[in-house]
Structure formats: structure tokens, C-alpha cells
Backbone as a chain_set.jsonl record, in Angstrom:
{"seq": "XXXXXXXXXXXXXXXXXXXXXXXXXXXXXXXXXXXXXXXXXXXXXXXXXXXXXXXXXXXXXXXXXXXXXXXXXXXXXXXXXXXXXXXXXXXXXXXXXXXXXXXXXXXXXXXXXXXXXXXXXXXXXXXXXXXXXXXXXXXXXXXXXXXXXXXXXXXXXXXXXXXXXXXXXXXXXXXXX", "coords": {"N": [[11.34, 18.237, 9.628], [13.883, 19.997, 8.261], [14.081, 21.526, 5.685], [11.8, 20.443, 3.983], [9.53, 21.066, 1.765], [5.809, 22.262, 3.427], [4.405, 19.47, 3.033], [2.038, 18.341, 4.141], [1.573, 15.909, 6.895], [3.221, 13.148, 7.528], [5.647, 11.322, 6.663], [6.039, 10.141, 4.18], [4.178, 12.39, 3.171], [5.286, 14.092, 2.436], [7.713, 13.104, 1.624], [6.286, 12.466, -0.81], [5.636, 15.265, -1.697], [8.204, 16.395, -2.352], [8.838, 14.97, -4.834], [7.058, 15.526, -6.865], [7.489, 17.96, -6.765], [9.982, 17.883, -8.194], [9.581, 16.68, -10.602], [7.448, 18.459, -11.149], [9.781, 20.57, -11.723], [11.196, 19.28, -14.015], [9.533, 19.486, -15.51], [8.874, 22.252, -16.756], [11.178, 22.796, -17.274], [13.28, 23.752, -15.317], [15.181, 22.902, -14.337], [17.551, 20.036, -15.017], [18.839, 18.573, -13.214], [18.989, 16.657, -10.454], [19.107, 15.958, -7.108], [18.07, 13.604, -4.517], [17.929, 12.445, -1.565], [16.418, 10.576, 0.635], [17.269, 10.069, 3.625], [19.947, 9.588, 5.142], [21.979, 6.609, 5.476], [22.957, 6.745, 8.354], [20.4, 7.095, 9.258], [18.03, 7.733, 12.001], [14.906, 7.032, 11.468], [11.873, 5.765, 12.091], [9.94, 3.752, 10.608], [7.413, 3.127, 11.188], [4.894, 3.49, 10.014], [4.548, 2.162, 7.808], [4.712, -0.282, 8.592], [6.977, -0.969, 9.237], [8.141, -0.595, 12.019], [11.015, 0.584, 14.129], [14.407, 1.812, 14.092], [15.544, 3.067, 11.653], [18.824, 2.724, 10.796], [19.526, 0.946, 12.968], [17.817, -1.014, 12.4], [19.073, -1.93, 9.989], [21.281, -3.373, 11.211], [20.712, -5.925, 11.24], [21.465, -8.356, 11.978], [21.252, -10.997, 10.924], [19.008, -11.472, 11.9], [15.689, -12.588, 11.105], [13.305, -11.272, 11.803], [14.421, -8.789, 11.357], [15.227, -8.603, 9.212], [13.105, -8.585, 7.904], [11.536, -6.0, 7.847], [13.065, -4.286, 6.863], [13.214, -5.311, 3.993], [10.612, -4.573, 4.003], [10.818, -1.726, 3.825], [12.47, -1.18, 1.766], [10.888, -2.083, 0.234], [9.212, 0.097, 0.136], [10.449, 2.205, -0.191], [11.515, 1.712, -2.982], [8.778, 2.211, -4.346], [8.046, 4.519, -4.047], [10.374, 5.399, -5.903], [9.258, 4.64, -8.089], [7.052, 6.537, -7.917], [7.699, 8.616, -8.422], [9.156, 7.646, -11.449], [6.77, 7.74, -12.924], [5.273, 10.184, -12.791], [7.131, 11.57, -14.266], [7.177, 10.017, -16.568], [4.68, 10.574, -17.452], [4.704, 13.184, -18.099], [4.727, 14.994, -20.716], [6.991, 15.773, -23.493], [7.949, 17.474, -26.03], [6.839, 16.302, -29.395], [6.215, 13.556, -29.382], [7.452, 12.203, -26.794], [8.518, 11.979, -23.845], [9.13, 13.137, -20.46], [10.599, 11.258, -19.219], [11.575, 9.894, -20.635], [13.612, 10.656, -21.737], [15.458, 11.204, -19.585], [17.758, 10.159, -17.052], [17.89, 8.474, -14.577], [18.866, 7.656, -11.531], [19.273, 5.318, -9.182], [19.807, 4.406, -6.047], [21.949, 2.188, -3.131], [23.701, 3.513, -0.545], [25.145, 1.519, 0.41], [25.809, -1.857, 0.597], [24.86, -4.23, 2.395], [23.848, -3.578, 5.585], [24.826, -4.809, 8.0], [27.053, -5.666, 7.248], [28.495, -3.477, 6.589], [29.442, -3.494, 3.569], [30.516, -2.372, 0.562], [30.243, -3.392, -2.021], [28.689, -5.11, -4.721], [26.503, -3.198, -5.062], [23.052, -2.743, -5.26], [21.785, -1.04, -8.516], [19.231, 1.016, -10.062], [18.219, 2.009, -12.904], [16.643, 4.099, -14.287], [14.107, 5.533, -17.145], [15.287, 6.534, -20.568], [17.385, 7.597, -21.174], [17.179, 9.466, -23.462], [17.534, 7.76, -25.22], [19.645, 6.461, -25.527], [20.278, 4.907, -23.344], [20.361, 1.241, -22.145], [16.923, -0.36, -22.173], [15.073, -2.433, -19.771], [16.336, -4.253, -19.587], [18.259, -6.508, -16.879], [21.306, -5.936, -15.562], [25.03, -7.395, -14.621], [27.305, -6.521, -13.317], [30.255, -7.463, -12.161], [33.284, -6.953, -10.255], [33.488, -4.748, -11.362], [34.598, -1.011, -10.756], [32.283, 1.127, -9.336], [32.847, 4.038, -10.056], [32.892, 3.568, -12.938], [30.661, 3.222, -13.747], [29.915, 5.822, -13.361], [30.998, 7.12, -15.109], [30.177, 5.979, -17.887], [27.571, 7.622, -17.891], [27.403, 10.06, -17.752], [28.789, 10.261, -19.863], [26.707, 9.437, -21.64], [25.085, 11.553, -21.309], [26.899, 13.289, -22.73], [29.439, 14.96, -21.198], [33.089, 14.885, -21.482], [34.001, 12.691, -20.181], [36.778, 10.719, -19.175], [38.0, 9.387, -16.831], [37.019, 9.122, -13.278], [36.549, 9.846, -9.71], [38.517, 8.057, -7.434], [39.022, 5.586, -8.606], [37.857, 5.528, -11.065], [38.053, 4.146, -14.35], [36.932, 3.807, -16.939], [34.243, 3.878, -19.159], [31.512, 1.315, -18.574], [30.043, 0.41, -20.652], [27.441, 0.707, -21.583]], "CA": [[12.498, 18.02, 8.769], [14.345, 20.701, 7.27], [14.125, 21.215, 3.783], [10.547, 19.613, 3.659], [8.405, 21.823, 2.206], [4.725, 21.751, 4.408], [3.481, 19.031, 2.135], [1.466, 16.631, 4.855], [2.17, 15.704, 8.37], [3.518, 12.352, 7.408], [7.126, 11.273, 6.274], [5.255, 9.836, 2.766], [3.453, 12.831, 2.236], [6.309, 15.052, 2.412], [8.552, 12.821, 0.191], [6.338, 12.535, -1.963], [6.102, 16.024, -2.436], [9.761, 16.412, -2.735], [9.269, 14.003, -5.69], [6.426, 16.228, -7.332], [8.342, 19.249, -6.72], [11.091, 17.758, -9.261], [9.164, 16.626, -11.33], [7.569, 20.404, -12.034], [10.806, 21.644, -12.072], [12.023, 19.014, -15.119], [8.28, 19.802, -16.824], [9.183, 23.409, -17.508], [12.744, 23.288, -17.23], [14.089, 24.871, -14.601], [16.299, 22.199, -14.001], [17.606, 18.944, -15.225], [19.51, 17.892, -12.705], [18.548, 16.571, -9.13], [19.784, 15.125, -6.498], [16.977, 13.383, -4.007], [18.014, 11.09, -0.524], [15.485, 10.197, 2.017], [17.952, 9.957, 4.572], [21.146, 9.264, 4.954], [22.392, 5.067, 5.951], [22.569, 6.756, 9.914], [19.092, 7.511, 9.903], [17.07, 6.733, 12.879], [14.377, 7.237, 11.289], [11.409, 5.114, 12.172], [8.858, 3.023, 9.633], [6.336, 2.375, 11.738], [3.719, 4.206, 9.269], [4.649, 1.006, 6.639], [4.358, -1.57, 9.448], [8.336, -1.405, 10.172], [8.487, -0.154, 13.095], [12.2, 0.709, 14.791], [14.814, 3.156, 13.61], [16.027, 2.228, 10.063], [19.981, 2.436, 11.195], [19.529, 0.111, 14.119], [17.515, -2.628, 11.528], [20.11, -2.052, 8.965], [22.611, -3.58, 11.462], [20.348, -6.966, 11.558], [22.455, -9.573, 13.085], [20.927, -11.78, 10.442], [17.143, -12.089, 12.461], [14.154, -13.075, 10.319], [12.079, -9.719, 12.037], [14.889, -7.466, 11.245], [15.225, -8.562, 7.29], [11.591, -8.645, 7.26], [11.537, -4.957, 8.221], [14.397, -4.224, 6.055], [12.383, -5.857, 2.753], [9.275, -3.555, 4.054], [11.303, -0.363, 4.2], [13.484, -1.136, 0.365], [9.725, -2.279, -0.925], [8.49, 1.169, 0.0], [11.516, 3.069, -0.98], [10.594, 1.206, -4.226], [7.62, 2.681, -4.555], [8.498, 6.057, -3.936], [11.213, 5.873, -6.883], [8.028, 4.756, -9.055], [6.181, 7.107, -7.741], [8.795, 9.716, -9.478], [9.256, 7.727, -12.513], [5.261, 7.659, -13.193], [5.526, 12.01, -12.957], [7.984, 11.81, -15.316], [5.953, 9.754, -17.88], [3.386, 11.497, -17.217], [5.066, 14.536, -18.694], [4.718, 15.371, -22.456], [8.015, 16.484, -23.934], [7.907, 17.148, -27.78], [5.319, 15.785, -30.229], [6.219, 12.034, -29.317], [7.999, 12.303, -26.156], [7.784, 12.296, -22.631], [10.767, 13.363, -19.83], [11.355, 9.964, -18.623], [12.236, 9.195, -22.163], [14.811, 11.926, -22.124], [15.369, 11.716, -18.466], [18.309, 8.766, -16.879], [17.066, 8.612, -12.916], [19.172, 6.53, -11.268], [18.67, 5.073, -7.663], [21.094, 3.119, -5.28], [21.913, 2.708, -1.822], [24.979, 3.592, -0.077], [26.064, 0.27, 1.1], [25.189, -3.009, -0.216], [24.756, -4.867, 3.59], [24.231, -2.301, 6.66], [24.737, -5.601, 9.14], [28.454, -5.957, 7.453], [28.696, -2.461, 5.806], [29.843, -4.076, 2.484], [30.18, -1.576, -0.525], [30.333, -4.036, -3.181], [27.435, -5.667, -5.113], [25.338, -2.871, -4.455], [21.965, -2.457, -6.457], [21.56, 0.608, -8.776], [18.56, 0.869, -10.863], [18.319, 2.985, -13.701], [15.101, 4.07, -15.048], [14.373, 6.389, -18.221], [15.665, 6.355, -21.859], [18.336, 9.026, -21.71], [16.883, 9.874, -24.875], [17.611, 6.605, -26.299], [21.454, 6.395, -24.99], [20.281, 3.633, -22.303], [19.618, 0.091, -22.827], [15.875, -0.408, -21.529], [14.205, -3.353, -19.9], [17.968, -5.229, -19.08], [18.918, -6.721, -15.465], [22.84, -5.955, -16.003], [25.391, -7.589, -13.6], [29.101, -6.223, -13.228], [31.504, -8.023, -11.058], [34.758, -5.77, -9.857], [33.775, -2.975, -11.865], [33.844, 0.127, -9.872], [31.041, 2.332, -9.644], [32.835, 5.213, -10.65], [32.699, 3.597, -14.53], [28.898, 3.13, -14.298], [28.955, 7.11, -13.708], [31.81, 7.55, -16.281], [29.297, 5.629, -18.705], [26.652, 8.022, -18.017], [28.018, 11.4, -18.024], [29.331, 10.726, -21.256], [25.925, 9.252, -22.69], [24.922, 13.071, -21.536], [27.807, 14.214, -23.409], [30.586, 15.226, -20.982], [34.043, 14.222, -21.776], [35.495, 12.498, -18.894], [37.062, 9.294, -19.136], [38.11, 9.057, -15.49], [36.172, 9.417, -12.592], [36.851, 9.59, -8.114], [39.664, 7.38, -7.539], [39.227, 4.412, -9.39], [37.126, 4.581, -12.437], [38.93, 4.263, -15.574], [36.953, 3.76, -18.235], [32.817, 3.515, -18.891], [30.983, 0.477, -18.367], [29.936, -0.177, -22.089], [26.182, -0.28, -21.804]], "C": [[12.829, 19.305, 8.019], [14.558, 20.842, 5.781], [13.032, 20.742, 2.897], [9.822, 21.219, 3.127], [6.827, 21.454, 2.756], [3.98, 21.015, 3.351], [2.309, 18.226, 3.191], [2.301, 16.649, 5.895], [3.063, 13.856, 8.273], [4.599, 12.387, 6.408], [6.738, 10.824, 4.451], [4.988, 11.005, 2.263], [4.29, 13.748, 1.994], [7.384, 14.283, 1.59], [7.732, 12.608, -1.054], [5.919, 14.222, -3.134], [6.98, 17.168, -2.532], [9.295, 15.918, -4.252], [8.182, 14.986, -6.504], [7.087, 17.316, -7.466], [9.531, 18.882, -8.059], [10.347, 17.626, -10.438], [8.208, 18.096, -12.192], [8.669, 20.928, -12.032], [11.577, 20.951, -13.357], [10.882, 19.225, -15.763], [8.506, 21.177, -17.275], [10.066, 23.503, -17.089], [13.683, 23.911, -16.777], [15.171, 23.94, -14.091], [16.038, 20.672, -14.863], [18.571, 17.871, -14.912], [19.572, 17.923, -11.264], [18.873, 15.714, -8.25], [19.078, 14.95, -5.166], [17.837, 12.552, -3.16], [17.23, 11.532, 0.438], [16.172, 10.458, 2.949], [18.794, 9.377, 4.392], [21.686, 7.654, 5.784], [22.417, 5.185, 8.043], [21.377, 7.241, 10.581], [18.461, 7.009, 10.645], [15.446, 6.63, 12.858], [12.67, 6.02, 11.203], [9.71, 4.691, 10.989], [7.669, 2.456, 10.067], [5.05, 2.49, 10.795], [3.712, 3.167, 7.757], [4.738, -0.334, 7.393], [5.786, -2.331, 9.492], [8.665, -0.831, 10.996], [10.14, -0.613, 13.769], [13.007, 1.748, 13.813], [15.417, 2.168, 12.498], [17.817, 1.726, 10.299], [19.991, 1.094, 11.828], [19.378, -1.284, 13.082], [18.65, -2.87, 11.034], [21.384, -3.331, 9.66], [21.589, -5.374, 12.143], [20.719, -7.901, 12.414], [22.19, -10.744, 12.35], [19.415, -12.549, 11.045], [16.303, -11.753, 11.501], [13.362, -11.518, 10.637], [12.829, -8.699, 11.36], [15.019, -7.28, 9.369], [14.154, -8.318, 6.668], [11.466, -6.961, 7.171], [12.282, -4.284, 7.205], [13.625, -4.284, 4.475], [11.138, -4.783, 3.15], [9.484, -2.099, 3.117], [12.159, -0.093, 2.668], [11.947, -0.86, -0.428], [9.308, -0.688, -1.011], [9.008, 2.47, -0.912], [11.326, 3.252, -2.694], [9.932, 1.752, -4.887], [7.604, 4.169, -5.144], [9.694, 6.751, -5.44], [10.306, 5.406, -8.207], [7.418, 5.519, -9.317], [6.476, 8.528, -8.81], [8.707, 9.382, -10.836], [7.752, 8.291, -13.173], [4.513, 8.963, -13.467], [6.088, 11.907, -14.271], [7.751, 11.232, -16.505], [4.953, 10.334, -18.272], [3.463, 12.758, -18.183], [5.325, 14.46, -19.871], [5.973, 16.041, -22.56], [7.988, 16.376, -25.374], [7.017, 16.414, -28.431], [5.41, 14.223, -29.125], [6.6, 11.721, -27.948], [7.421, 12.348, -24.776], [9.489, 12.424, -21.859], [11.337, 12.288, -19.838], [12.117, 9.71, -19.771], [13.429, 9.84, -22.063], [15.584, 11.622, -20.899], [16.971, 10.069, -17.808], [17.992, 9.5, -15.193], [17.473, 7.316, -12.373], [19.318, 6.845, -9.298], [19.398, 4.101, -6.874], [21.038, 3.676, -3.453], [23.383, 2.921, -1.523], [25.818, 2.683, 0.058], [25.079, -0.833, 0.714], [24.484, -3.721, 1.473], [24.89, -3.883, 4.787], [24.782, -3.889, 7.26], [26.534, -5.803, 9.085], [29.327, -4.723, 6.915], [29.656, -2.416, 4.68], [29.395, -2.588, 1.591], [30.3, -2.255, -1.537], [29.281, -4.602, -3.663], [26.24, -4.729, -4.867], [24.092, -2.674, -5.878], [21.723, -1.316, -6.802], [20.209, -0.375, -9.632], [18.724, 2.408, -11.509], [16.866, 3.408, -14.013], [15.206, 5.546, -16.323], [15.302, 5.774, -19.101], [17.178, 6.835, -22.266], [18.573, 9.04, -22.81], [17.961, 9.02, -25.68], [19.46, 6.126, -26.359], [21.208, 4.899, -23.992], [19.81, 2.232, -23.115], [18.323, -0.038, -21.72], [15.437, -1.825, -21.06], [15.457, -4.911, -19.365], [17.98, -5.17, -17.224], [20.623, -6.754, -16.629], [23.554, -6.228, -14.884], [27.045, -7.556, -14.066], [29.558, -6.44, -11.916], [32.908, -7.343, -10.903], [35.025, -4.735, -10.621], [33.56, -1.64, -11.011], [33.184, 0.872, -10.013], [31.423, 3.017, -10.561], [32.576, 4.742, -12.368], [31.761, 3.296, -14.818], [28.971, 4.682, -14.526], [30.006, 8.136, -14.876], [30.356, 7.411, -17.822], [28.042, 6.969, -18.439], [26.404, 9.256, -18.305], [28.532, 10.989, -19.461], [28.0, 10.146, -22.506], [25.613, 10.972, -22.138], [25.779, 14.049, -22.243], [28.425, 15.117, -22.55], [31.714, 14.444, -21.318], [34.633, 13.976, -20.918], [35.649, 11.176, -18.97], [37.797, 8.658, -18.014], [37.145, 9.394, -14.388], [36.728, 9.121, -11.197], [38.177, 8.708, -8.212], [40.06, 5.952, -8.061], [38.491, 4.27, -10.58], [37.985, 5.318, -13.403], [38.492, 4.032, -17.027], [34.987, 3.783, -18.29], [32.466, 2.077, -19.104], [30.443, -0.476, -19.688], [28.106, -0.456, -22.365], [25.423, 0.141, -22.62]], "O": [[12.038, 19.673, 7.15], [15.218, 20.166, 4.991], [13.052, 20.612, 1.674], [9.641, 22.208, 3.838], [6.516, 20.284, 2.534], [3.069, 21.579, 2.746], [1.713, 17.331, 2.592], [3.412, 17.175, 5.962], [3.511, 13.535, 9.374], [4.626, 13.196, 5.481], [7.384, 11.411, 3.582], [5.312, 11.174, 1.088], [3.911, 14.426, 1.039], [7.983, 14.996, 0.784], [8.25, 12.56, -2.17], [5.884, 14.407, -4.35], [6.754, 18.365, -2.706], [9.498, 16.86, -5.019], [9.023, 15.547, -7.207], [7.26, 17.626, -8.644], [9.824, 19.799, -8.825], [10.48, 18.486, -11.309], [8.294, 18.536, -13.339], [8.604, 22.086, -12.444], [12.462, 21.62, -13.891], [11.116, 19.167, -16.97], [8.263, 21.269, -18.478], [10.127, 24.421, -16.271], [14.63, 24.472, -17.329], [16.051, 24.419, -13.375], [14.963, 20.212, -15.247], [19.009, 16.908, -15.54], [20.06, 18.899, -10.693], [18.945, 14.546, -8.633], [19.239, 15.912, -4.414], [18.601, 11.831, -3.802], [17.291, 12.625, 1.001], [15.674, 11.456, 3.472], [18.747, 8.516, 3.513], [21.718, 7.82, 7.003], [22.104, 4.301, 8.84], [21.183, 7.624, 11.735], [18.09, 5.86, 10.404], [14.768, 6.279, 13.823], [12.469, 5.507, 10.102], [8.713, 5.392, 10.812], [7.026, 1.554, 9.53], [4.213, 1.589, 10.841], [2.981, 3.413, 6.798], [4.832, -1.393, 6.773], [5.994, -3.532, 9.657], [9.781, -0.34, 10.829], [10.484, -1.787, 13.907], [12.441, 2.396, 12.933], [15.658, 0.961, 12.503], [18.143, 0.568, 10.038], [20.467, 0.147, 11.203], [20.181, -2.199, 12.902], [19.329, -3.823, 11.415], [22.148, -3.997, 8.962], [21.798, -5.843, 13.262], [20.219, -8.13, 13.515], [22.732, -11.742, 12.826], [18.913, -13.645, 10.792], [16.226, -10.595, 11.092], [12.929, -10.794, 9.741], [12.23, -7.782, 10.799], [14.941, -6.316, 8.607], [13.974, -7.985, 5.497], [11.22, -6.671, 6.0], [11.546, -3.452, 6.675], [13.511, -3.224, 3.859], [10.809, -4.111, 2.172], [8.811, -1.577, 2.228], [12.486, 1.06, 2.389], [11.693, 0.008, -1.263], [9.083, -0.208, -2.122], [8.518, 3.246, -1.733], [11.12, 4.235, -3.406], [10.236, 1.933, -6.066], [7.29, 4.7, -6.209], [9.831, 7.902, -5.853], [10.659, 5.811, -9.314], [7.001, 5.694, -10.461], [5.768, 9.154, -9.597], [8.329, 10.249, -11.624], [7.761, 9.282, -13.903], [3.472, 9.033, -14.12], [5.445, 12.174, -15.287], [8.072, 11.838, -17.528], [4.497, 10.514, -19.402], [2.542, 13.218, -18.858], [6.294, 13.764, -20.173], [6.158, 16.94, -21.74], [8.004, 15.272, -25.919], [6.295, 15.765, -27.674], [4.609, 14.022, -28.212], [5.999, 10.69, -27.645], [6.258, 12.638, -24.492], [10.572, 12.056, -22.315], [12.449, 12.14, -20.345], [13.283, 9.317, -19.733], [14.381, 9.187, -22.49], [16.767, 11.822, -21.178], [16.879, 8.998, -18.408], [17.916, 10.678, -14.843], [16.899, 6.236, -12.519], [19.402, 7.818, -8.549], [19.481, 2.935, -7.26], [20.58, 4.626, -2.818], [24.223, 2.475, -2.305], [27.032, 2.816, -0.098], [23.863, -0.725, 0.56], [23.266, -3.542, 1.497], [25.995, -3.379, 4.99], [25.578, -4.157, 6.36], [27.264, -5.991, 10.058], [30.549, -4.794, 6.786], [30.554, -1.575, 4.644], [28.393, -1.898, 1.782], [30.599, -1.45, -2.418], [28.523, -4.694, -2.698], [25.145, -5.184, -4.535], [24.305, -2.52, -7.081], [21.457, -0.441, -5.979], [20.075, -1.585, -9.817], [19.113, 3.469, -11.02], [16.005, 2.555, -13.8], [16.133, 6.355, -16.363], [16.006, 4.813, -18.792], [17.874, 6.573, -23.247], [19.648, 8.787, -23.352], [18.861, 9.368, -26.444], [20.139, 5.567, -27.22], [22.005, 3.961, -24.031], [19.201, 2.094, -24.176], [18.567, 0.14, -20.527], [15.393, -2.602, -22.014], [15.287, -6.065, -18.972], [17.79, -4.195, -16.498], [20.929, -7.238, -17.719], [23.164, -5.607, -13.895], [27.714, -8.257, -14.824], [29.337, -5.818, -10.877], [33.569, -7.404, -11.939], [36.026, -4.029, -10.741], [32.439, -1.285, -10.647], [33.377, 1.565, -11.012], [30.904, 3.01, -11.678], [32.052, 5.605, -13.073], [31.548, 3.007, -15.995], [28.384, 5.143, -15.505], [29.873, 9.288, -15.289], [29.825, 8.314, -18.468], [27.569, 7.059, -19.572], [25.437, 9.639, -18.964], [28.568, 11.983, -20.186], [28.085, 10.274, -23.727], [26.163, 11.726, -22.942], [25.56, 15.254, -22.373], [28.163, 16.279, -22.862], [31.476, 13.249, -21.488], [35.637, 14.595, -20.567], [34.667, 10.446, -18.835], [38.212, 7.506, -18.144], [36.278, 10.158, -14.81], [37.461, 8.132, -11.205], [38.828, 8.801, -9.253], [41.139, 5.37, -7.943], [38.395, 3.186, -11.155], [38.453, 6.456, -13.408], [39.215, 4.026, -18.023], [34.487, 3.675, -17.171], [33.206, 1.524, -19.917], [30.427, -1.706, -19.736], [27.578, -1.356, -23.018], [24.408, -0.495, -22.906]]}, "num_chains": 1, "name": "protein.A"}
């Protein structure tokens, strides 16, 4: 894979250190702003090494079979993991007497498409994780119906303090959270 550096001969050990790699670069500050995907929704990228074996694209496009959702639920759980695996760095890390990054830090995680089988963009699941230094609400399931994305990332850019109150072609306002 391009772009990997030689962490491990395995697709794990090489994301996860991608995910280490950020995490030293928000512990002394050489950045604080990152932008991490496994692969992209046409990946054929196979899970056999988590006991889903077939290419992830192909599952994605289920047909609604029991093996292929099961596979599907393997391959999110692990994903899962992996965006734990990040936050758990980022706690980890001392920032200021009291502090730690995550606290400071908003690390948010979504997929492209809510349903590969009907390639639905609506309802999709974000998670947030981190404090952004006390701007987020913590510990909330939040559920918005026909709001468009773009005013989740209106809302978020402006808890970082940019001023934009539009966003891509439909968001118009932030989210309120």
C-alpha cells in the first residue's frame, strides 16, 4: 500500500501505525489536523485476517444475505476498534496540568454511504469522540432527521472558531449541539 509506512506485514499493523503516527504528531504539535480513511467504499479489499473473508466492496453490495451482513457487522466492529484504538492514544496524551488531547481534540468518524447494497446517503452514522475543549456535548446518542451533513460540519468549524455559516451546497446553518 502506498503511503503505509513499513509498520508490519499485516493490513492492522500498518493502520494501526498510521493511527500512532497521528497521534505523535498531535502530542508535540506538529499538527492538529488529520485526515485518516482505510479505504475508500470501492475497496476490494479483503477481511479475511478478522474472519470476513471476501472483498469489502462486493459485501457492501449484500443483496440482503445473513453471511454478507454478518461480514459487514465483522468488518464496522473492527473498524470500531481501530477508531478506539486512536481515541485511547489520544487520552493517553497529557496536555496541560489537567488535560489530555482527546479533551481538546473533536475526532470525528463516518462512512461514506449509509447502505452500500442501496447506496443511500442519508441516515448515515457519524461518531464524534473528544471534548473539543469543552465545545462538544459528551456521552449523547444525537439523532437529526433531514439535516444535511454539511450543518454538522458548519457546527464544528465554528466550535473551532472559524466563521462560516454556510457550508458545500446545502448547509445553511450549524446543527445546535
Amino acid at each position: 500500500d502506498p503511503g503505509f509506512p513499513s509498520g508490519g506485514d499485516s493490513h492492522e499493523e500498518r493502520v494501526k501505525t498510521m493511527l500512532d503516527v497521528v497521534v505523535k504528531a498531535f502530542q508535540c504539535d506538529r499538527t492538529r489536523t488529520v485526515s485518516f480513511m482505510m479505504g475508500n467504499g470501492g475497496s476490494g479489499r479483503d477481511y479475511g485476517f478478522i474472519n470476513a473473508p471476501g472483498g469489502h466492496h462486493n459485501l457492501s453490495h449484500h443483496g440482503g444475505l445473513a453471511e454478507n451482513l454478518s461480514k459487514l457487522s465483522i468488518i464496522d466492529r473492527w473498524e470500531i476498534e481501530m477508531f478506539t484504538y486512536l481515541l485511547a492514544g489520544l487520552k493517553a496524551s497529557p496536555e496541560g496540568e489537567d488535560s489530555n488531547v482527546l479533551e481538546n481534540s473533536m475526532v470525528y468518524f463516518s462512512s461514506e454511504i449509509e447502505d452500500g447494497n442501496s447506496h443511500r446517503h442519508g441516515n448515515l452514522p457519524v461518531v464524534i469522540g473528544g471534548h473539543g475543549g469543552g465545545t462538544l456535548p459528551v456521552g449523547e446518542h444525537l439523532r437529526f432527521d433531514g439535516e444535511p451533513m454539511a450543518n454538522l460540519y458548519i457546527d464544528l468549524l465554528q466550535k473551532l472558531g472559524v466563521g462560516v455559516n454556510a457550508f458545500g451546497d446545502d448547509g445553511d446553518g450549524p446543527l445546535g449541539l
